[in-house]
N, C-alpha and C positions, 0 to 999 in steps of 0.2 A: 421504611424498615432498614436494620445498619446490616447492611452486607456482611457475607461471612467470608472468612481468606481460609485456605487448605494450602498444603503442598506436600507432594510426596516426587522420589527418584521419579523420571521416564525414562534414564536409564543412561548409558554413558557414551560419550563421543569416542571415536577413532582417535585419539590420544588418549582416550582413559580421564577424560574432566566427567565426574558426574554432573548429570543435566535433571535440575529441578523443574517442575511441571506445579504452575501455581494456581489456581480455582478461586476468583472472586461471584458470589452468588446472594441473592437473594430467591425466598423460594416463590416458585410458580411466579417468576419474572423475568429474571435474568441469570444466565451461568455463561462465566469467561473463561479461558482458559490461556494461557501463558507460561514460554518456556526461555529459560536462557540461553538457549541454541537460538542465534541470530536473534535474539529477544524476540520470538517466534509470535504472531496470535493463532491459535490452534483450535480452539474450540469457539463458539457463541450459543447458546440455547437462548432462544424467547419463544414465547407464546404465541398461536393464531389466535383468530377470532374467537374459539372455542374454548381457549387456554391449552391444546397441545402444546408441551415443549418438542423443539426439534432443534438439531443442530442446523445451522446457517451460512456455515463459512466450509470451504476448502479444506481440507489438513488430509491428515493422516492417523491413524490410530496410536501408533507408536514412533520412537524416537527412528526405526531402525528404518521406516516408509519414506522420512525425509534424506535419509542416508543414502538409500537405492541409488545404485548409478541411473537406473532409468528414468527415476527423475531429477534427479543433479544434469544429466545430460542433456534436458527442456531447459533448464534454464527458465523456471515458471514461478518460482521465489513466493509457495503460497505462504500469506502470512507473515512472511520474513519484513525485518526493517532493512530498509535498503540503504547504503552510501559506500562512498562519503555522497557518490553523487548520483542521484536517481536517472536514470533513462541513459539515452547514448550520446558520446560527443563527437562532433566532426570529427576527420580525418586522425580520431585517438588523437589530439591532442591540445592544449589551451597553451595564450602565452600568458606569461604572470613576470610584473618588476623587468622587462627584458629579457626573460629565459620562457623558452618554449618545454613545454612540459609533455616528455611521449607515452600514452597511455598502453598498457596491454592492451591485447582484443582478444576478448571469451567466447563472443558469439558471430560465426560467419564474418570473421575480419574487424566486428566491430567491437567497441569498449563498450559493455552494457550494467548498466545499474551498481558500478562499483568495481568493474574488474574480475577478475581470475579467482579471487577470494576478498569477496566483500564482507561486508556489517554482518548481512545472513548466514553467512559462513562461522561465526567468531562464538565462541562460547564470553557471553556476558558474565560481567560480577552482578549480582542478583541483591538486592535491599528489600525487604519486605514492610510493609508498615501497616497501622490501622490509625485512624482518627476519630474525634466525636462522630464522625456523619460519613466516613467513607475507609474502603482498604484498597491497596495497588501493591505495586512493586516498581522500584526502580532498577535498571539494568544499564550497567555501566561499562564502557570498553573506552582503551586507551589506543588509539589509532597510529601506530610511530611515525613520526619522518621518514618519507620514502616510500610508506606502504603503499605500493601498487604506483609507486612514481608520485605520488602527491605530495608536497608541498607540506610543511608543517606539522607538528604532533597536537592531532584534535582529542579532547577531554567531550566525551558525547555520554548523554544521562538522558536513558527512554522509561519513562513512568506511565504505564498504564493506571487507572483509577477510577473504580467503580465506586458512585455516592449511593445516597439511601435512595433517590428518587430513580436510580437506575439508569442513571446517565453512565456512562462510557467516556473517558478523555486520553487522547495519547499526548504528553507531551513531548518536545525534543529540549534543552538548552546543551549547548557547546561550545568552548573554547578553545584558542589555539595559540601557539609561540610565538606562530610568524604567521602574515597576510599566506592566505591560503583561498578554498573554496567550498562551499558546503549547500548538499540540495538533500536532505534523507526522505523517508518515505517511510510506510509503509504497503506492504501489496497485499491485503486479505482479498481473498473472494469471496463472492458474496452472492445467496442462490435462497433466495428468502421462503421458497416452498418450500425448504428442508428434503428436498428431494434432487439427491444429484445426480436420478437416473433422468430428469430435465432441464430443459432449458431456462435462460432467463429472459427470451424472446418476448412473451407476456407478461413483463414486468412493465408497469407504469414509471416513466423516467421524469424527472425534471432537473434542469439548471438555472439558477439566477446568473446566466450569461449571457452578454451581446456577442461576443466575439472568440475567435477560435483559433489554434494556431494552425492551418494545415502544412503537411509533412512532403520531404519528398520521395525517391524510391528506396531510401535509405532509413524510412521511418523516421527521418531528423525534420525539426522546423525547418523551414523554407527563408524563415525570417517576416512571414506575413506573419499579420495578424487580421482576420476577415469577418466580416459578419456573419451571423450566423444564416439573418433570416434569406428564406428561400434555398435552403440545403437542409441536410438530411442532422446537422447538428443543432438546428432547432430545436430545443428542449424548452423554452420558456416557459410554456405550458405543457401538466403532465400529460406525457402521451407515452403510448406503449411501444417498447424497444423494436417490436416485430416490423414494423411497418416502414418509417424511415432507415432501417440497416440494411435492406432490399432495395434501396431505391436507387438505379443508374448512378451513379458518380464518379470523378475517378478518385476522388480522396477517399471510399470506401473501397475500393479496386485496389489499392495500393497496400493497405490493411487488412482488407479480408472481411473489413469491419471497422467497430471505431478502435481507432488506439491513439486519439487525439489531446492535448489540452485544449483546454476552456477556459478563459478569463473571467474568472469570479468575480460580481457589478458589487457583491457586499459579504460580511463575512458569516452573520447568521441565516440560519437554516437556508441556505443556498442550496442544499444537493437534497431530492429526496429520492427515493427508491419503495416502490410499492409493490405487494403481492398480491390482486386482486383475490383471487384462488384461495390463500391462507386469511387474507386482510393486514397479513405482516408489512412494517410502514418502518425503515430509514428514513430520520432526519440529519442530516449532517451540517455539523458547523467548524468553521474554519480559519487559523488566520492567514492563510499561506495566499496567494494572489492568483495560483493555478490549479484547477484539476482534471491528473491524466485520467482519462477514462478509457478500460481495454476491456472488449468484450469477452474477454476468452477465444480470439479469431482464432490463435493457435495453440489451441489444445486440442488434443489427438488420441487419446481412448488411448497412451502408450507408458503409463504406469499405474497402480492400483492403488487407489486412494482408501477413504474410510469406508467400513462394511464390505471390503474388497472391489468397491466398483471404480472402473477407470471411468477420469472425466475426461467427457469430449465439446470439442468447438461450441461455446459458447454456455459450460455450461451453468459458469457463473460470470461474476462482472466487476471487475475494481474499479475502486474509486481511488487513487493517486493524489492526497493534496499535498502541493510541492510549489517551488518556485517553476518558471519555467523551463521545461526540458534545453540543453545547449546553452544556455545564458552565458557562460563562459565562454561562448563565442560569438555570442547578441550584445554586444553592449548598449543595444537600443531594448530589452525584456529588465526586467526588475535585476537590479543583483545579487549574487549567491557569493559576495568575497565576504572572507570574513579576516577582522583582522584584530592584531594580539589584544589590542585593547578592549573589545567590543566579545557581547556573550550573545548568540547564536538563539534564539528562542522559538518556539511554535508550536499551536497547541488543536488539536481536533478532535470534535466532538461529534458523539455518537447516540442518538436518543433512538432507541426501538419501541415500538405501537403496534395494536392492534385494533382494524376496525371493520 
């Protein structure tokens, strides 16, 4: 069936830019929701087994919930596209062509997911479209030279885009002046009971991954890359989140939980995510080579999300697909330069089921 596009105000940023709130949906299937605050994802409704819709993902009700100091002060980017560079970098800072580049630090000393005022932060220019078989929007920000100390003026285009069959796709393409660096993301949470007075403890997990990166006490890669099996990041087969994120370790000591990457073996339906309870089923597909996965270890019941309830520790789950976390300082992980000549592409996919 051909999906249907809405958009009304959600209402205006602390500069006074009105902030559009866009609705891609097909009925008793799927409803998306999407803002050009941070080119936000905000909403998700699918069906259980029974066809309840429920919403799925983190947010807020309104524009004014993401605004809250008390949760701009988590530093918990739900929904938000993150960059230029997802996760955190050693010592704030990379070197690039002979020049050391010094990064801010947002969070406890360190540079996290883009700085002091990242991608999330930035009111998008907004495109809307529809086609024979599908509606989205693209969301476009012009990143200057020097923002946040980086390197280059990045041209960045986020397209969401819902087809008839109810597939979900985000993609990235980006350009830039000069040799620079680029890892984006996005960080939905994701709580497939549609209930986020729960956990996602009893969600069935799986990854098409051998390998994993673990962290040190600074939540950075170590520079390993280790197998999985015989640890607690064993996902190969679906098994449910409860059991291995309890188990002695000290790479879940360190986290609280997972907040790890995964070396993804292939690009489709690699990641699924299952709701025994509703029978709701993420497929994800991907082409990026990494995904972070964070349990929600820190989240703390310390601002009021949707229906007014505060989420607490764990009570959804992102999926992260990205290059690898630090790679600006791995020259042995895939790389994230990008340079003037060359266009910045990535695309992931989102298919929701019920069984």
């Amino acid at each position: 069936m051909q999906p249907v596009l809405t958009s009304k105000t959600f209402g205006f940023s602390p500069k006074g830019d009105e902030i559009h709130l866009f609705t891609f949906s097909i009925p008793d299937q799927i409803e998306i929701s999407v803002m050009n605050y941070g080119a936000t994802w905000t909403h998700l409704l699918v069906p259980d087994r029974n066809g309840k819709m429920e919403d799925v993902v983190l947010g807020f009700d309104t524009l004014e919930g993401y605004l809250q100091k008390d949760y701009q002060d988590h530093y918990c980017y739900i929904g938000s596209t993150i960059g230029r560079i997802a996760g955190r970098i050693t010592d704030n800072r990379f070197h690039l062509e002979g020049k050391t580049y010094e990064l801010p630090a947002n969070l406890n000393g360190i540079h996290l997911h883009g700085g002091m005022e990242g991608w999330d932060k930035k009111v998008w220019k907004s495109e809307p479209f529809e086609t024979h078989n599908s509606v989205g929007v693209t969301f476009y920000y012009q990143s200057q030279d020097g923002e946040e100390n980086y390197p280059g003026t990045i041209d960045i285009w986020v397209t969401y885009t819902l087809d008839e069959t109810g597939r979900l796709e985000i993609s990235y393409k980006a350009s830039s002046d000069e040799k620079t660096i680029i890892n984006p993301t996005n960080h939905a949470y994701f709580n497939l009971t549609g209930d986020f007075s729960k956990t996602i403890e009893g969600h069935g997990f799986f990854i098409d991954a051998e390998k994993y990166l673990p962290m040190n006490q600074n939540s950075l890669p170590t520079g390993e890359i280790a197998n999985v099996g015989g640890t607690p990041f064993d996902f190969r087969n679906l098994k449910t989140i409860n059991e291995p994120i309890h188990r002695n370790h000290p790479q879940l000591d360190l986290a609280g939980g997972i907040d790890h990457c995964f070396v993804l073996n292939q690009p489709e339906d690699c990641v699924v995510l299952y709701d025994p309870e509703s029978g709701r089923k993420l497929t994800l597909s991907t082409t990026e080579p990494g995904l972070q996965v964070y349990t929600g270890n820190y989240l703390g019941n310390n601002f009021k999300g949707k229906n007014g309830l505060t989420y607490g520790k764990r009570t959804a789950i992102c999926l992260e697909t990205q290059h690898f976390p630090d790679s600006c300082n791995h020259p042995e992980f895939p790389s994230i330069l990008l340079m003037p000549e060359e266009i910045f592409q990535s695309r992931t996919q989102f298919v929701f089921t019920a069984e």
